[in-house]
C-alpha positions in Angstrom: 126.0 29.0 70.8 122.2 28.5 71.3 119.8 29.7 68.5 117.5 30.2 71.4 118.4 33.6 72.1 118.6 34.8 68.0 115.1 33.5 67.3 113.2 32.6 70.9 110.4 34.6 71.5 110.3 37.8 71.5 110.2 39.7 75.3 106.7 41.7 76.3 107.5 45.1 76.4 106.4 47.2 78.8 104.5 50.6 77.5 105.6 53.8 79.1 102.6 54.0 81.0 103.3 51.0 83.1 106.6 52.3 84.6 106.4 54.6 87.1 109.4 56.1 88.5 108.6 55.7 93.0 110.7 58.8 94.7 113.5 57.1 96.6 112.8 56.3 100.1 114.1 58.3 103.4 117.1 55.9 103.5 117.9 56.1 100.3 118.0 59.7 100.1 120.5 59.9 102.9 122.4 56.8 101.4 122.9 59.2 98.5 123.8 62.5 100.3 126.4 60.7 102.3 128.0 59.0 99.0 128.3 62.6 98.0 129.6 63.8 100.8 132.4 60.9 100.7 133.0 61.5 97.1 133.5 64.7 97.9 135.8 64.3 100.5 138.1 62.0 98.2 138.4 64.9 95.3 139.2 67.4 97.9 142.1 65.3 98.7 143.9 64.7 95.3 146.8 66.6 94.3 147.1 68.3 90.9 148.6 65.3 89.2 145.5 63.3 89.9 143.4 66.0 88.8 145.3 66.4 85.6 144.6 62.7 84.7 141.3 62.6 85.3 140.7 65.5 83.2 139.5 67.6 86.3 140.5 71.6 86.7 141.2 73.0 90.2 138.5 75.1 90.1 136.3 72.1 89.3 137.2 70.1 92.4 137.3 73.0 94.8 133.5 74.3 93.5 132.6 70.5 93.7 134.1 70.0 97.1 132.5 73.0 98.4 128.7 72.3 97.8 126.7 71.2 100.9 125.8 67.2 100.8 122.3 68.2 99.8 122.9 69.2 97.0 123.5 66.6 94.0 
């Protein structure tokens, strides 16, 4: 294992004034409505075993099934 990564240089941090968050783009908005809508899709198709293992209620699935893409 190289020492160079315990004691190299340490990395410039970058203050929290020099990040600033850019609203995504047109495409990437709709890239994310239509994963939604997709994911959606899947959890409206499992059965109640599925839901059971990953710790999901009925109820759950159905309310998340049943929002409109646009909404995250």
């Amino acid at each position: 294992m190289s020492n160079r990564l315990l004691f190299g240089k340490p990395g410039r941090l970058l203050s929290a004034h020099t990040v600033v968050a850019q609203p995504p783009s047109g495409w990437a908005r709709v890239r994310g409505a239509w994963l939604r809508y997709r994911s959606r899709q899947r959890i409206a198709q499992l059965d109640s075993h599925m839901l059971k293992d990953i710790g999901v209620s009925f109820a759950e699935a159905e309310a998340e099934a049943n929002k409109p893409l646009w909404r995250a």
